[in-house]
C-alpha positions in Angstrom: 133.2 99.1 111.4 132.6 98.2 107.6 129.5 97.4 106.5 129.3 95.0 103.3 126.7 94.0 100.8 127.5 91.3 98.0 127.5 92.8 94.9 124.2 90.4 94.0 122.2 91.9 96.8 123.5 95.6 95.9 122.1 95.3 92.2 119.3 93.8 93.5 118.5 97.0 95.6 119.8 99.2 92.7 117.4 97.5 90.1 114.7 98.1 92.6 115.2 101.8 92.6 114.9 101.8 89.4 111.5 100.3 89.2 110.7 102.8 91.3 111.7 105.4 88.9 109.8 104.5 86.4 113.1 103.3 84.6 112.7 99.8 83.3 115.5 99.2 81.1 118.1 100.0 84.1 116.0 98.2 86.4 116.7 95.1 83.8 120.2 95.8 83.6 121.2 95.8 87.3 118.9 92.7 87.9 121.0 91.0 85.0 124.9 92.4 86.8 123.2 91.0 90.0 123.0 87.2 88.2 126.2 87.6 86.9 127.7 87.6 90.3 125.5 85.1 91.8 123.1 82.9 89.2 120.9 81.4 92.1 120.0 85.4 93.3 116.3 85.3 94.1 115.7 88.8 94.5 117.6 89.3 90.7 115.6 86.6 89.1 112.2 88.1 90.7 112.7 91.5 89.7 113.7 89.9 86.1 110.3 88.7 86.3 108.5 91.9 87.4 110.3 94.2 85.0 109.3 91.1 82.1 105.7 91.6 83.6 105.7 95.5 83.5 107.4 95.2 79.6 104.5 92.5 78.6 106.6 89.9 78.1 104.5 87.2 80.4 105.7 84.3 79.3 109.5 85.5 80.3 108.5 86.5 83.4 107.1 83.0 84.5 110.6 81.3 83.1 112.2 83.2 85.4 109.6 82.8 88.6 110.2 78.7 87.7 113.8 78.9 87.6 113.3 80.7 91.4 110.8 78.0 92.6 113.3 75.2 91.3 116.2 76.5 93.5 113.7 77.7 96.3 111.2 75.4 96.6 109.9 76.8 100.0 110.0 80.3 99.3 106.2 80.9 99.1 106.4 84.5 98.2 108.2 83.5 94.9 104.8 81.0 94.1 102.6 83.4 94.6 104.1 85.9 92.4 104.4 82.8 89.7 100.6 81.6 90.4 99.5 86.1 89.9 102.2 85.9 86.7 100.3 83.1 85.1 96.9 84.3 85.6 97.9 87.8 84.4 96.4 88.9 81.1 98.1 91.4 78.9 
C-alpha cells in the first residue's frame, strides 16, 4: 500500500537531518516550508527554536517555544525545552 507523510511532518524530519549534519541554515529552511503547510506544526516550531539556540539567537528561540506552549499547553516536552532555553546563557 502507500504510505504518506504530511508535508509538515516530512520537513520536519528533513530539518532534523540537517541538524544532524551540521547544516543549520537548511535545517532553518525546511523547519520554515514545514510552517508554511501547517502554522500550528510543533515539531517545525521546536526545531525553529533549537536551530535559533544553536545560532545564538535566545531570545528567538523562546518566541517560538511560547508560541508552542500557547497551542500545546500539555505538551511537557515543549516546557522543558522553553524552561532550559531561558536559563541558557550565550
Amino acid at each position: 500500500g502507500e504510505y504518506a507523510i504530511p508535508p509538515e511532518q516530512l520537513m520536519f524530519r528533513i530539518g532534523r537531518t540537517y541538524i544532524q549534519l551540521g547544516n543549520l541554515k537548511q535545517a532553518e529552511l525546511s523547519f520554515k516550508k514545514g510552517l508554511a503547510s501547517n502554522k500550528k506544526e510543533a515539531g517545525c516550531l521546536v526545531g525553529l527554536a533549537d536551530v535559533s539556540l544553536k545560532l545564538g539567537k535566545k531570545n528567538l528561540a523562546i518566541q517560538f517555544l511560547e508560541y508552542a506552549k500557547k497551542l500545546y499547553p500539555d505538551r511537557i516536552d515543549i516546557q522543558t525545552f522553553l524552561d532550559t532555553a531561558k536559563s541558557f546563557s550565550i
